[in-house]
N, C-alpha and C positions, 0 to 999 in steps of 0.2 A: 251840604255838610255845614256843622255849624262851626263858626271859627270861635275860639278859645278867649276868653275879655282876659285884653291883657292888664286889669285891675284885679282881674279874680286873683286869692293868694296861692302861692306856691304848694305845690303837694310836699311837702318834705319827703314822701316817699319816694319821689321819681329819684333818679341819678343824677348828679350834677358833676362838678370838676372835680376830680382825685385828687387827693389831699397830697400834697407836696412833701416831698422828700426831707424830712428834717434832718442837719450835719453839725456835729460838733468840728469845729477847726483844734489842729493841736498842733502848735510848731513855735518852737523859742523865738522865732525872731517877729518881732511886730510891726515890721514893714513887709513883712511875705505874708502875715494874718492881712493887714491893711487890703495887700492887694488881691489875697483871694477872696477876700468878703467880698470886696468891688466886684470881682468876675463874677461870682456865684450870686450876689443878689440880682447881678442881671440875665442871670437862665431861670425862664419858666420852671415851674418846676418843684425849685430846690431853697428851701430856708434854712439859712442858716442860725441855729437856735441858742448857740455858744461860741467860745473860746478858750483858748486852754494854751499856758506857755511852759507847761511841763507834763511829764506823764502822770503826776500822782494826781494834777488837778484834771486831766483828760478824763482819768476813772473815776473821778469824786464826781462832774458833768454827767458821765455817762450814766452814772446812775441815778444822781438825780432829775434830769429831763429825758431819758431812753431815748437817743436821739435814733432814727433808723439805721445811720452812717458816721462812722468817728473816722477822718478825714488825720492821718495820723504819720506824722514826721518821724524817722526814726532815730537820730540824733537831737537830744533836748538839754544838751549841757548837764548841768548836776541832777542827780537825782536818778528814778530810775528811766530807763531809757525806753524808743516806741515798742520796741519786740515786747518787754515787759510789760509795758502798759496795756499793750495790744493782749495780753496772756491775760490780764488779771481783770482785763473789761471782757473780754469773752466767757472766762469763766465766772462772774459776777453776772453777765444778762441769762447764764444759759445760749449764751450765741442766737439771742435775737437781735442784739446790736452789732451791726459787723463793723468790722472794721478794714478801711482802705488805705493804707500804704501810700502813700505819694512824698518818695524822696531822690534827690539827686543819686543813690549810694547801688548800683543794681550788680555789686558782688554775691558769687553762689554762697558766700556764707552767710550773709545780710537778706538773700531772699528766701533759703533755707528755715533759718529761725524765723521769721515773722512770718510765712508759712504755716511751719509747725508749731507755730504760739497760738491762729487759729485765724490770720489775717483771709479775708474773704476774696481781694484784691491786691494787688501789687502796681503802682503807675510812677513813673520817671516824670519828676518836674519839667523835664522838656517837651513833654503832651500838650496838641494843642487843645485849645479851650472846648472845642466841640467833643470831642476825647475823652477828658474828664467829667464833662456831663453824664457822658453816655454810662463810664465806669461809675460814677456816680448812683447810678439807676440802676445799673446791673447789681452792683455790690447793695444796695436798699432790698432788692429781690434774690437776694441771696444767691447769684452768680460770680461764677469767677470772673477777676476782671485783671487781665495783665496786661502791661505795655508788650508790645512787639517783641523788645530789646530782652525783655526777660521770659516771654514764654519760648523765644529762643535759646536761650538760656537753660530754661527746665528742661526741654525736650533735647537737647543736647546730652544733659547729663544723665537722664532718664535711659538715653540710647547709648552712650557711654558704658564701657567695662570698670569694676569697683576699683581704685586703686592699687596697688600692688604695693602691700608694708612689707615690708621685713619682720619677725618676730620680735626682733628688740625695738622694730619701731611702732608695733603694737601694745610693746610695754610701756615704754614713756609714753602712749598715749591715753593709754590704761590710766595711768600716776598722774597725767592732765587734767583727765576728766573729775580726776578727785579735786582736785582746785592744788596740788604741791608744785611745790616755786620748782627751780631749777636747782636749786640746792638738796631739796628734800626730797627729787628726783633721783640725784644723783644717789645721795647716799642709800635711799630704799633699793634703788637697781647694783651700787659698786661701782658707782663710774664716774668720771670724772665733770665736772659741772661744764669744761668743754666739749666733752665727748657728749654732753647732753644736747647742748645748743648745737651739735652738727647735725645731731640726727633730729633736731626740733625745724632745722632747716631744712631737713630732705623733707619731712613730715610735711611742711606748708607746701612747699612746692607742689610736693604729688595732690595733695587737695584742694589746691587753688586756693589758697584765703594767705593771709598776715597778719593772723592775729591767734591767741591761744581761745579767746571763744568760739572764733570760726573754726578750727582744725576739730574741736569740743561737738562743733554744733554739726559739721558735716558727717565728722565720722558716727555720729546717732543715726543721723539721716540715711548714710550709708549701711548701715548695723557694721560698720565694722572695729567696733565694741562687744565685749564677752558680754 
């Protein structure tokens, strides 16, 4: 058999190393960018192509370099936040840029909306480094990629019975969903601005969240909205 001179030139047609996973980083704080560049430039693999310390710049990145993976904090200080940003780079690539989730925050109304915004992955900053590679690559191939913590979470509520409102607490949440304060609640239902916030307390309770976006975002999720 004749062996191959290793002077002769390369066939460009053969297959060589699969092109590494390009990721925009996005998170306000620049010592947690610092140190995921350091992790990430040391996995095979995976380049990191940008940076981003808010969501409007996450999305202006995202479309201008198409990174495979946007690498995406969901708290960014002012401006708009990762669920949003995460919504408006999905529907800006057509969802060929996915985007992965990686925040301290793994409440059902925080993984609800950046879910339904069109996040690919979900993973808890307390993932170890070989973890995040791997979600890393899943979510490039268009795989779901969640932490432990939260597809526990999913499957929980998934198997879970839908809350139980009250009629009047499907009203005030009817008058939430419009974006009305608790005054303009009251007055559009007849009721008193305490009698609002009592039953905007039964309303969190029963949906697990503390916040009027999460009560907003689960009860979609749930359809239990007219």
């Amino acid at each position: 058999m004749t062996r191959p001179d290793p002077t002769d030139p390369v066939d460009p047609s053969e297959p060589g190393e699969p092109a590494p996973v390009r990721i925009v980083l996005c998170d306000d704080h620049a010592v947690v960018r610092a140190g995921l560049r350091a992790l990430l430039d040391s996995a095979p693999g995976i380049e990191v192509a940008g940076e981003a310390d808010s969501g409007a710049e996450a999305v202006a990145l995202a479309v201008k370099l198409t990174p495979d993976v946007v690498l995406m904090d969901l708290q960014l200080g002012e401006g708009i936040d990762g669920v949003e940003a995460t919504r408006r780079i999905t529907a800006a690539s057509g969802g060929s840029v996915h985007v992965l989730v990686l925040t301290t925050y793994d409440t059902d109304a925080d993984i609800t909306r950046a879910i339904g915004a069109g996040a690919t992955g979900y993973l808890l900053k307390a993932e170890r480094p070989d973890e995040l590679f791997t979600a890393i690559h899943s979510a490039a191939a268009g795989r779901a990629a969640l932490s432990a913590p939260v597809a526990h979470r999913v499957m929980a509520r998934m198997r879970s019975p839908r809350p139980a409102l009250t009629d009047r607490e499907r009203d005030i949440l009817g008058q939430l969903a419009r974006g009305l304060t608790n005054r303009d609640i009251a007055k559009a239902l007849f009721l008193s601005e305490a009698t609002v916030k009592t039953h905007l307390g039964r309303i969190y309770d029963k949906l697990d969240v503390d916040t009027r976006a999460g009560a907003v975002a689960v009860a979609k999720e749930q359809r239990l909205l007219p």
